[in-house]
CHARMM-style PDB file with segment names, atoms N, HN, CA, C and O in Angstrom:
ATOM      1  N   UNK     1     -11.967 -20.423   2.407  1.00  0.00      PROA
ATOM      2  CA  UNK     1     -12.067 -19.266   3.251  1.00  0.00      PROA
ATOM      3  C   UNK     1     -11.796 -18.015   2.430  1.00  0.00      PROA
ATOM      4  O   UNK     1     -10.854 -17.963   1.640  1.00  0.00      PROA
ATOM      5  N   UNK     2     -12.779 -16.841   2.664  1.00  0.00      PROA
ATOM      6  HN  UNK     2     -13.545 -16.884   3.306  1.00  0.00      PROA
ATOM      7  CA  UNK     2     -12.793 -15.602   2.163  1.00  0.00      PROA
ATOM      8  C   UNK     2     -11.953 -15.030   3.057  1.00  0.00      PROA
ATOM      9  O   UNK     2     -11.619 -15.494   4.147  1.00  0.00      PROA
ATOM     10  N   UNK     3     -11.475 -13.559   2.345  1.00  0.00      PROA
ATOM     11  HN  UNK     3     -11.746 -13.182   1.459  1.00  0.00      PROA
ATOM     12  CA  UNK     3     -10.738 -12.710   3.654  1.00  0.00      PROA
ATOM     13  C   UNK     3     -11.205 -11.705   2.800  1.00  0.00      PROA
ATOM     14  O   UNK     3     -10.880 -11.736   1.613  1.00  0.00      PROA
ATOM     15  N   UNK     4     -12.279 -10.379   3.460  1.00  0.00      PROA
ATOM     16  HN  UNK     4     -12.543 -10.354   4.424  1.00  0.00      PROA
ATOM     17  CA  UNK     4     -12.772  -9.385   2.546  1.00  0.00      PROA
ATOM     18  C   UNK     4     -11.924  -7.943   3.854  1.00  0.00      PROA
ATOM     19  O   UNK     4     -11.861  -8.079   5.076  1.00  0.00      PROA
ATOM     20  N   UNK     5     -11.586  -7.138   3.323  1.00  0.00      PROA
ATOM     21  HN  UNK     5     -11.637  -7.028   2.330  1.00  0.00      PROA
ATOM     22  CA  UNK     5     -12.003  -5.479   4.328  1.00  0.00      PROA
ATOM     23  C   UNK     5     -10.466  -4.983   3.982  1.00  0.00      PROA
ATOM     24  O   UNK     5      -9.729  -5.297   3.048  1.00  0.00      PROA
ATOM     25  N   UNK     6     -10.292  -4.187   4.972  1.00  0.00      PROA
ATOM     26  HN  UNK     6     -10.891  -3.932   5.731  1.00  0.00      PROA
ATOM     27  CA  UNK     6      -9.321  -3.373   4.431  1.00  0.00      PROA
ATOM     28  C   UNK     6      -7.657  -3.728   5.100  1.00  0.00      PROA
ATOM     29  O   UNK     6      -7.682  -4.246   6.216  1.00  0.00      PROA
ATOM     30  N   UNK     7      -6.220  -3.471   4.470  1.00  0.00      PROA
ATOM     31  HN  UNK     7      -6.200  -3.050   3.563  1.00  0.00      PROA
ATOM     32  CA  UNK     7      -5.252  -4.254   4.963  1.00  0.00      PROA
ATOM     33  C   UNK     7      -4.180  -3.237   4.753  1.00  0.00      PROA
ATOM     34  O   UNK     7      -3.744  -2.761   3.705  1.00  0.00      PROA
ATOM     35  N   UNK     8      -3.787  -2.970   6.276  1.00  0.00      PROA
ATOM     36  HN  UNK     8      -4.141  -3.357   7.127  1.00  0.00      PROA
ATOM     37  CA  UNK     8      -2.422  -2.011   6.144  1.00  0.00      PROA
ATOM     38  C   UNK     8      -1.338  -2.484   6.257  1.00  0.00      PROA
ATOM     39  O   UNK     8      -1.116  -3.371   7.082  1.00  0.00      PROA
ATOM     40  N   UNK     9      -0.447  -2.014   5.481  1.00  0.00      PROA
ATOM     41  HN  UNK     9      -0.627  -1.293   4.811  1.00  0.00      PROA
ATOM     42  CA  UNK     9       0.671  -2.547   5.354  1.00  0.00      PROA
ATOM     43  C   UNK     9       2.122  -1.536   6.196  1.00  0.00      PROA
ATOM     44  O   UNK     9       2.220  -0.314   6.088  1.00  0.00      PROA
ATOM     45  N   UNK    10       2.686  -2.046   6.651  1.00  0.00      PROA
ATOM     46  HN  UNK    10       2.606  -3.039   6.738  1.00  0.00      PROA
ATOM     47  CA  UNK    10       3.747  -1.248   7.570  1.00  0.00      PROA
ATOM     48  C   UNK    10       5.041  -1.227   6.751  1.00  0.00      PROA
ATOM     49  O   UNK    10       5.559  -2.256   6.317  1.00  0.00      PROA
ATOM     50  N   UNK    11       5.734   0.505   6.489  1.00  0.00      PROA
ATOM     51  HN  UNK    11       5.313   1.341   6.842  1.00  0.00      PROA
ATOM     52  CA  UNK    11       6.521   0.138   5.654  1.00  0.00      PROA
ATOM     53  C   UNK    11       5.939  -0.237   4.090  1.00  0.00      PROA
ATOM     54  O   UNK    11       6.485  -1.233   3.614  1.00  0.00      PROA
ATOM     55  N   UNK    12       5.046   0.329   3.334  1.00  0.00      PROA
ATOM     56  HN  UNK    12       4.603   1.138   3.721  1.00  0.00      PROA
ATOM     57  CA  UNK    12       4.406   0.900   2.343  1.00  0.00      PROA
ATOM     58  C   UNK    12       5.629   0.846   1.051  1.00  0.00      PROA
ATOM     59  O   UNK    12       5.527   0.227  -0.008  1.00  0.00      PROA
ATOM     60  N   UNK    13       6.729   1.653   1.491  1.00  0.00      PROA
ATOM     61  HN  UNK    13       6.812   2.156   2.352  1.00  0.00      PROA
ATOM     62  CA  UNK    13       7.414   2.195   0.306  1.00  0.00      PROA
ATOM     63  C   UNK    13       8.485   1.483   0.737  1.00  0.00      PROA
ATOM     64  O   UNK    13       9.407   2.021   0.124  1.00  0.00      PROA
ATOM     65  N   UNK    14       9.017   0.509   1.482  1.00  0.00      PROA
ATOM     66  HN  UNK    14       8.268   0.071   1.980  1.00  0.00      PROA
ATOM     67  CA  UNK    14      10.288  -0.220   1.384  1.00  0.00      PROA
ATOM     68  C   UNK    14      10.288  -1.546   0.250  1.00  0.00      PROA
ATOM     69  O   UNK    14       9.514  -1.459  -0.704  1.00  0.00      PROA
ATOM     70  N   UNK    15      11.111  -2.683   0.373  1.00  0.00      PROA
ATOM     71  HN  UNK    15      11.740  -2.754   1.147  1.00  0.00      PROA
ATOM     72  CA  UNK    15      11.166  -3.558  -0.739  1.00  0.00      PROA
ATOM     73  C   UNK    15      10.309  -4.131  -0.502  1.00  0.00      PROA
ATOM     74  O   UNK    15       9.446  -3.975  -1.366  1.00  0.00      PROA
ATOM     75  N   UNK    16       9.820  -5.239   0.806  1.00  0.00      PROA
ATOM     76  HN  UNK    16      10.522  -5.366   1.507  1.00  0.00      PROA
ATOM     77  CA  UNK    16       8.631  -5.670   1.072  1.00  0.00      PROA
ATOM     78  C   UNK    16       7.760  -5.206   1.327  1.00  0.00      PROA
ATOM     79  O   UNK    16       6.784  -5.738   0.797  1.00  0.00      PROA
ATOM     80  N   UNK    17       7.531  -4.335   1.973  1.00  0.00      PROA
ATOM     81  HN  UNK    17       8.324  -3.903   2.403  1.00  0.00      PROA
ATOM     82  CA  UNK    17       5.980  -3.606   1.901  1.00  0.00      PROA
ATOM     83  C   UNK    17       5.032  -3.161   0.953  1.00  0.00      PROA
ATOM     84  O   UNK    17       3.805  -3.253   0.917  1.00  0.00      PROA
ATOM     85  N   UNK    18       6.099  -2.519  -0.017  1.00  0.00      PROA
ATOM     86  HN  UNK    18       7.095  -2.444   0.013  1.00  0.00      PROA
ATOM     87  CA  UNK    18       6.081  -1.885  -1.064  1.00  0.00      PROA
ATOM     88  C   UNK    18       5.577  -2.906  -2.349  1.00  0.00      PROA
ATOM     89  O   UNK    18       4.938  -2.565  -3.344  1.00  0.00      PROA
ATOM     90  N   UNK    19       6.058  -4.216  -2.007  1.00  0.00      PROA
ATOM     91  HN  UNK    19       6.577  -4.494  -1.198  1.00  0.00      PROA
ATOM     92  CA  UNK    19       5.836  -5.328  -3.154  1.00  0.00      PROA
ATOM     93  C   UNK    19       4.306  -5.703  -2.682  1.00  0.00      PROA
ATOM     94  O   UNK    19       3.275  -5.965  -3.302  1.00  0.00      PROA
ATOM     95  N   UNK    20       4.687  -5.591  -1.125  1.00  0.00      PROA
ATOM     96  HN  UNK    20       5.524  -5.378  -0.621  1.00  0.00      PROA
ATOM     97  CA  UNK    20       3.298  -6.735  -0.609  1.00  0.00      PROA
ATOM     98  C   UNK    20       1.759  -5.324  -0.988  1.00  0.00      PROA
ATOM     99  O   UNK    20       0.635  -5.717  -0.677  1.00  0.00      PROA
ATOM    100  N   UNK    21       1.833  -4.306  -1.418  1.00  0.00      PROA
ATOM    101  HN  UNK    21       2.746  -3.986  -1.671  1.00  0.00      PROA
ATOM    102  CA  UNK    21       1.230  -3.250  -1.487  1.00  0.00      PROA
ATOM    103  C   UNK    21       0.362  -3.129  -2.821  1.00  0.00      PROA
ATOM    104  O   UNK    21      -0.839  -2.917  -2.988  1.00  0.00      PROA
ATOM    105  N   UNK    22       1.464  -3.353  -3.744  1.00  0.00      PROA
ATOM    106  HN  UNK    22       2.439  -3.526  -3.608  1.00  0.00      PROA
ATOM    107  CA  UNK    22       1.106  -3.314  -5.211  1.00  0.00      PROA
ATOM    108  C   UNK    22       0.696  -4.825  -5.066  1.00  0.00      PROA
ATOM    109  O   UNK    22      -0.528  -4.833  -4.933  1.00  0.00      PROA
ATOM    110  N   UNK    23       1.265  -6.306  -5.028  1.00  0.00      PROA
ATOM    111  HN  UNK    23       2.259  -6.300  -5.136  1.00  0.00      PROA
ATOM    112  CA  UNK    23       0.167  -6.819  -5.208  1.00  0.00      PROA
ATOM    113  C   UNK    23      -0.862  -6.905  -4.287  1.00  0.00      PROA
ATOM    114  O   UNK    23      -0.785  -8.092  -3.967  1.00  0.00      PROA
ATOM    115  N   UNK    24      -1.838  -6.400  -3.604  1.00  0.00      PROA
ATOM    116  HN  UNK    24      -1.901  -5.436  -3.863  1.00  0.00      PROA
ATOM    117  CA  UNK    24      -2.412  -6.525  -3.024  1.00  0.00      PROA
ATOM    118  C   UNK    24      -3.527  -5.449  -3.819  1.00  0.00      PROA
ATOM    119  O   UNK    24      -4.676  -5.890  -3.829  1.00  0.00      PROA
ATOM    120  N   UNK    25      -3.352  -4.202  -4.433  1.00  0.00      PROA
ATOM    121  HN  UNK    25      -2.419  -3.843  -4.425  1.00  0.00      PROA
ATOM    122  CA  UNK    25      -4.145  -3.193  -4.805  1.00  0.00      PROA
ATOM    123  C   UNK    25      -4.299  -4.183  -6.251  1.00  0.00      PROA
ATOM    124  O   UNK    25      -5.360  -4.074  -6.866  1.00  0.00      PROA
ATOM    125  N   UNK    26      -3.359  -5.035  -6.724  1.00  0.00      PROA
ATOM    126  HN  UNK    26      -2.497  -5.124  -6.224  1.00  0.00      PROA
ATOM    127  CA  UNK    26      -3.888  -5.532  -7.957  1.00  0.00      PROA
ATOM    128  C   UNK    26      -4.901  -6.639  -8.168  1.00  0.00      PROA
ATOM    129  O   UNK    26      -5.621  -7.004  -9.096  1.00  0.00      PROA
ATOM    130  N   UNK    27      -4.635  -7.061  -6.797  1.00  0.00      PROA
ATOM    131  HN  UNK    27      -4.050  -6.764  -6.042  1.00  0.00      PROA
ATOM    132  CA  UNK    27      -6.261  -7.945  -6.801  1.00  0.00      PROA
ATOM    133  C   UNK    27      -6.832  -7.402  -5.911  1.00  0.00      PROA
ATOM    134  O   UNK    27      -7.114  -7.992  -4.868  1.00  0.00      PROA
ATOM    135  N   UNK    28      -7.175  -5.924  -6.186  1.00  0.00      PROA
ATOM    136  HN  UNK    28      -6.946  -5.445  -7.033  1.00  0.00      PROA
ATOM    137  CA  UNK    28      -8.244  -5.540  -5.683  1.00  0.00      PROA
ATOM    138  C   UNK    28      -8.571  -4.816  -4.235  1.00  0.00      PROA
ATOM    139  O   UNK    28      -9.578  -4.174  -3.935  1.00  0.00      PROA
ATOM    140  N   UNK    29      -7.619  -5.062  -3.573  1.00  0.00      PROA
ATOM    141  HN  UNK    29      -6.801  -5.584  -3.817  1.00  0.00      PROA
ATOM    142  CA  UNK    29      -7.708  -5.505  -1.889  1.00  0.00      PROA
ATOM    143  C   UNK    29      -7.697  -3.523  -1.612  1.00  0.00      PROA
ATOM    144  O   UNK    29      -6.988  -2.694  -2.184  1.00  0.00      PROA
ATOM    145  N   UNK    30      -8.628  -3.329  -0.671  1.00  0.00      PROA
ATOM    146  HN  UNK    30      -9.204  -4.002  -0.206  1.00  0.00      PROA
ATOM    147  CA  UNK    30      -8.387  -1.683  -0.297  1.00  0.00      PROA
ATOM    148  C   UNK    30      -6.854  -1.957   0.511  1.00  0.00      PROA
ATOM    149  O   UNK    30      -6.530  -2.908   1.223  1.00  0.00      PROA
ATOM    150  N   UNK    31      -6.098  -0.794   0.124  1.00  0.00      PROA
ATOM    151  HN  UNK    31      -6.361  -0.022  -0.454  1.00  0.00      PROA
ATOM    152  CA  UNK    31      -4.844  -1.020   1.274  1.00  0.00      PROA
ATOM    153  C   UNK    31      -4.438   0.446   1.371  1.00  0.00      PROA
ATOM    154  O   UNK    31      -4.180   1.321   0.545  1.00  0.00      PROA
ATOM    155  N   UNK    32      -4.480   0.377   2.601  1.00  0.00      PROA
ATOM    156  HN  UNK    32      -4.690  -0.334   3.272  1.00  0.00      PROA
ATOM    157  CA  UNK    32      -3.417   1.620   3.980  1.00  0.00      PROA
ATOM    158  C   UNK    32      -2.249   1.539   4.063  1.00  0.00      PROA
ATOM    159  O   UNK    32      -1.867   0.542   4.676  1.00  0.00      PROA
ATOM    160  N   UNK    33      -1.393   2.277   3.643  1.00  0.00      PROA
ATOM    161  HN  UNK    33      -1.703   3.087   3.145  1.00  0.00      PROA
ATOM    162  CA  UNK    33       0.266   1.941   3.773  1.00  0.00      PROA
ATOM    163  C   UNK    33       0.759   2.610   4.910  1.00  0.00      PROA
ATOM    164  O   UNK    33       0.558   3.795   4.645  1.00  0.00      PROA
ATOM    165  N   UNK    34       1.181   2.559   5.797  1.00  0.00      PROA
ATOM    166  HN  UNK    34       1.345   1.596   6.012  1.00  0.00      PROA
ATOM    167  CA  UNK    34       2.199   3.530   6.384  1.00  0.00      PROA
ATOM    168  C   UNK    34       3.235   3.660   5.526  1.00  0.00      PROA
ATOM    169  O   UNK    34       3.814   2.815   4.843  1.00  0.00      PROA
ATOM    170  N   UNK    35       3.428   5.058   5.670  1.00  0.00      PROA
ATOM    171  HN  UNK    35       2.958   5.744   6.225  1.00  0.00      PROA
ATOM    172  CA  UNK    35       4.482   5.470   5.170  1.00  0.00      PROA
ATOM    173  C   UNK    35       5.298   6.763   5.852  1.00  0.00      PROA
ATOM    174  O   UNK    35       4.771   7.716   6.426  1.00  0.00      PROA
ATOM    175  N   UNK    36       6.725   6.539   5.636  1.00  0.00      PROA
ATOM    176  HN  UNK    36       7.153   5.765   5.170  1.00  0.00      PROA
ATOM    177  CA  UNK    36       7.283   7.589   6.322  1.00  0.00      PROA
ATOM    178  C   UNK    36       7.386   9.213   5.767  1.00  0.00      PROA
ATOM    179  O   UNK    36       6.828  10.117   6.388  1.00  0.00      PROA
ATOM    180  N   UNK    37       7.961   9.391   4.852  1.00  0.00      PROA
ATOM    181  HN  UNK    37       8.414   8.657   4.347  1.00  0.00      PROA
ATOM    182  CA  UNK    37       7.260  10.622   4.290  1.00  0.00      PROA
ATOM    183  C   UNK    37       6.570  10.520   3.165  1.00  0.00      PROA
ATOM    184  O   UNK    37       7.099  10.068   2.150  1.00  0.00      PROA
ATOM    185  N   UNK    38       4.921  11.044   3.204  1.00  0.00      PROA
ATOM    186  HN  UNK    38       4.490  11.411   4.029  1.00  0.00      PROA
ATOM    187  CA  UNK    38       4.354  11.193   2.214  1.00  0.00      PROA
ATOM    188  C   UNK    38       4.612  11.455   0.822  1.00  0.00      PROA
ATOM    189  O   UNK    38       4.264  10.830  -0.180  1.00  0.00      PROA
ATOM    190  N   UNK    39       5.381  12.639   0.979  1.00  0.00      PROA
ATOM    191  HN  UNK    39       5.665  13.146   1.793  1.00  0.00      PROA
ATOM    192  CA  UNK    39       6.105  13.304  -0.249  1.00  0.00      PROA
ATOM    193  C   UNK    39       7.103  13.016  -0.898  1.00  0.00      PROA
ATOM    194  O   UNK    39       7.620  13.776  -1.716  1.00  0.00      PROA
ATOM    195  N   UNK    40       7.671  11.414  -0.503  1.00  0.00      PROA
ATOM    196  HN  UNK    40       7.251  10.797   0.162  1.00  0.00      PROA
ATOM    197  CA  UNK    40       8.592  11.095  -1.255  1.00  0.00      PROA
ATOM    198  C   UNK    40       8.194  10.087  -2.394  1.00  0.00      PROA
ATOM    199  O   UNK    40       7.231   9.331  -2.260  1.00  0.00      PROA
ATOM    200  N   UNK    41       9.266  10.119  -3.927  1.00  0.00      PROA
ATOM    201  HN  UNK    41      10.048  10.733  -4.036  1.00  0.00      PROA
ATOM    202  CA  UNK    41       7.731   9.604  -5.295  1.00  0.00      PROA
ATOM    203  C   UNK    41       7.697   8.012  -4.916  1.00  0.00      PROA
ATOM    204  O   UNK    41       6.776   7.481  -5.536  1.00  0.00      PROA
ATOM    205  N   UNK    42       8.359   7.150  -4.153  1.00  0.00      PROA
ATOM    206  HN  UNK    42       9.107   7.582  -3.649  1.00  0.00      PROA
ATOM    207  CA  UNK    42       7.696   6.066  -3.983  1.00  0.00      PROA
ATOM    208  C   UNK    42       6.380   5.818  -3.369  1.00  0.00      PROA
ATOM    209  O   UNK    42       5.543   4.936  -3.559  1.00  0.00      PROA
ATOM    210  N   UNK    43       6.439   7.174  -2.320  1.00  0.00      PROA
ATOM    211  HN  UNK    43       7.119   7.891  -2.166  1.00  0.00      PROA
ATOM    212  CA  UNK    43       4.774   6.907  -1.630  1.00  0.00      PROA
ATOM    213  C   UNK    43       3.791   7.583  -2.557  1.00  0.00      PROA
ATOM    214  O   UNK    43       2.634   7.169  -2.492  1.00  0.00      PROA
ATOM    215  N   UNK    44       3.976   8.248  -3.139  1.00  0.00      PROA
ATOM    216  HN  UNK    44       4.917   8.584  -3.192  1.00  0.00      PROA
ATOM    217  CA  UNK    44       3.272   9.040  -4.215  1.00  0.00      PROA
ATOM    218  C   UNK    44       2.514   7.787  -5.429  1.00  0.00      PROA
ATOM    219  O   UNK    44       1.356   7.476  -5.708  1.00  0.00      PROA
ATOM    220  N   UNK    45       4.013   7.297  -5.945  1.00  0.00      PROA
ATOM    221  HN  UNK    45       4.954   7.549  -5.719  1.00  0.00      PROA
ATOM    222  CA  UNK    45       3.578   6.157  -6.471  1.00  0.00      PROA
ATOM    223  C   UNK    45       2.775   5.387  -5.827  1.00  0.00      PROA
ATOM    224  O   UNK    45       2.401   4.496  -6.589  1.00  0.00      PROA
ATOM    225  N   UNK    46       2.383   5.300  -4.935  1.00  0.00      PROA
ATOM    226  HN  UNK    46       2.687   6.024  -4.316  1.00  0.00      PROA
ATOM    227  CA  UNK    46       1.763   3.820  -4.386  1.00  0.00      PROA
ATOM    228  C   UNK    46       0.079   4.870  -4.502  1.00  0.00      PROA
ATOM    229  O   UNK    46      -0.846   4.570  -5.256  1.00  0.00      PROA
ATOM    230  N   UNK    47       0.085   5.715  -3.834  1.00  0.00      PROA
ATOM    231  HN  UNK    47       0.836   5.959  -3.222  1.00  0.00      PROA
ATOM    232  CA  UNK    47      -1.052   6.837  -4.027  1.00  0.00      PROA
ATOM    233  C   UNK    47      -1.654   6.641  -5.046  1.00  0.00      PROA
ATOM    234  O   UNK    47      -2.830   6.289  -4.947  1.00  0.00      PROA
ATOM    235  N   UNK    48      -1.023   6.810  -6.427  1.00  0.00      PROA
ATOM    236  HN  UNK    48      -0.068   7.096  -6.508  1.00  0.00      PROA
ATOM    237  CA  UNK    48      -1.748   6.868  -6.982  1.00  0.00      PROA
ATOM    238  C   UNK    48      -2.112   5.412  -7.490  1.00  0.00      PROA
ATOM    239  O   UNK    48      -3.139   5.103  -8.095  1.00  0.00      PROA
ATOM    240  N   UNK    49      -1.095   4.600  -7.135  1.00  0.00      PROA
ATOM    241  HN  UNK    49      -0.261   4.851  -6.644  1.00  0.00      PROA
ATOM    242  CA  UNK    49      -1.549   3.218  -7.679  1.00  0.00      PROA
ATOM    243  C   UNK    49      -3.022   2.972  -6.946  1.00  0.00      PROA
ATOM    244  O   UNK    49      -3.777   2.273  -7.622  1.00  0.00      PROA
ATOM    245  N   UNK    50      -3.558   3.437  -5.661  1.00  0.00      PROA
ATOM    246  HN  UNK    50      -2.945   4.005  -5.112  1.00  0.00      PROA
ATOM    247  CA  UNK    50      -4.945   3.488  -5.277  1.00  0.00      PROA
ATOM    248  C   UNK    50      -4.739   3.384  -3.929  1.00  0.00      PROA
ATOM    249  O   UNK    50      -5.773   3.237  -3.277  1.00  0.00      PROA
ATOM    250  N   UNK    51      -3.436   3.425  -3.153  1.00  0.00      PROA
ATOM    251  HN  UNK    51      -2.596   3.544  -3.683  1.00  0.00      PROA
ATOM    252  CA  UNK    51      -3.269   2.964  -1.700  1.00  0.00      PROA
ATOM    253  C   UNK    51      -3.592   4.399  -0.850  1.00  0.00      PROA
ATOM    254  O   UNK    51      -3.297   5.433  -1.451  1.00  0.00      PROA
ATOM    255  N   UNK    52      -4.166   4.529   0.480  1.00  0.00      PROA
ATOM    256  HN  UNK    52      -4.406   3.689   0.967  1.00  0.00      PROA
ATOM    257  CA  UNK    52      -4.176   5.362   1.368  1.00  0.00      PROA
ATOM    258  C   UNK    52      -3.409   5.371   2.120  1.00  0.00      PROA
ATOM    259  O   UNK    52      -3.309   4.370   2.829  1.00  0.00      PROA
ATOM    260  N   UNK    53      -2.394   6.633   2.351  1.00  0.00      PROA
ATOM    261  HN  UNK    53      -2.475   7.446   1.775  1.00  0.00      PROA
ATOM    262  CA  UNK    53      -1.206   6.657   2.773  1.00  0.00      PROA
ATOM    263  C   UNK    53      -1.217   7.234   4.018  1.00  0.00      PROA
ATOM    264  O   UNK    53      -1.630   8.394   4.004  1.00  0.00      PROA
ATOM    265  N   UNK    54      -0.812   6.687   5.374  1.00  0.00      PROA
ATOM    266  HN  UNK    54      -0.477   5.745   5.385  1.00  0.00      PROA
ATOM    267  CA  UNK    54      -1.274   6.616   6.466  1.00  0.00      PROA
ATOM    268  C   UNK    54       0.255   7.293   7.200  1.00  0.00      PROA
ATOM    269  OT1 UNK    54       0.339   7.450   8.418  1.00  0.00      PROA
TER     270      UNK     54
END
């Protein structure tokens, strides 16, 4: 079984979200994070790692 499209993650910049985020952009996967404030550098980090910050 394939699983293709896009996958948001709740909680983006905490310990699990944040883990389940990065690997997920490293194989590839488009991912939506919620996140609570944009402007703080963990969500930044994830930004630029390639995530859309929701």
């Amino acid at each position: 079984m394939t699983v293709d499209g896009t996958v948001l993650v709740l909680g983006g910049t905490g310990r699990q979200g944040g883990a389940t985020a990065r690997a997920l952009l490293e194989r590839g996967r488009v991912v939506h994070a919620l996140v609570r404030d944009p402007r703080a550098d963990a969500a930044r980090a994830l930004a630029e790692a390639g995530a859309v910050l929701v």
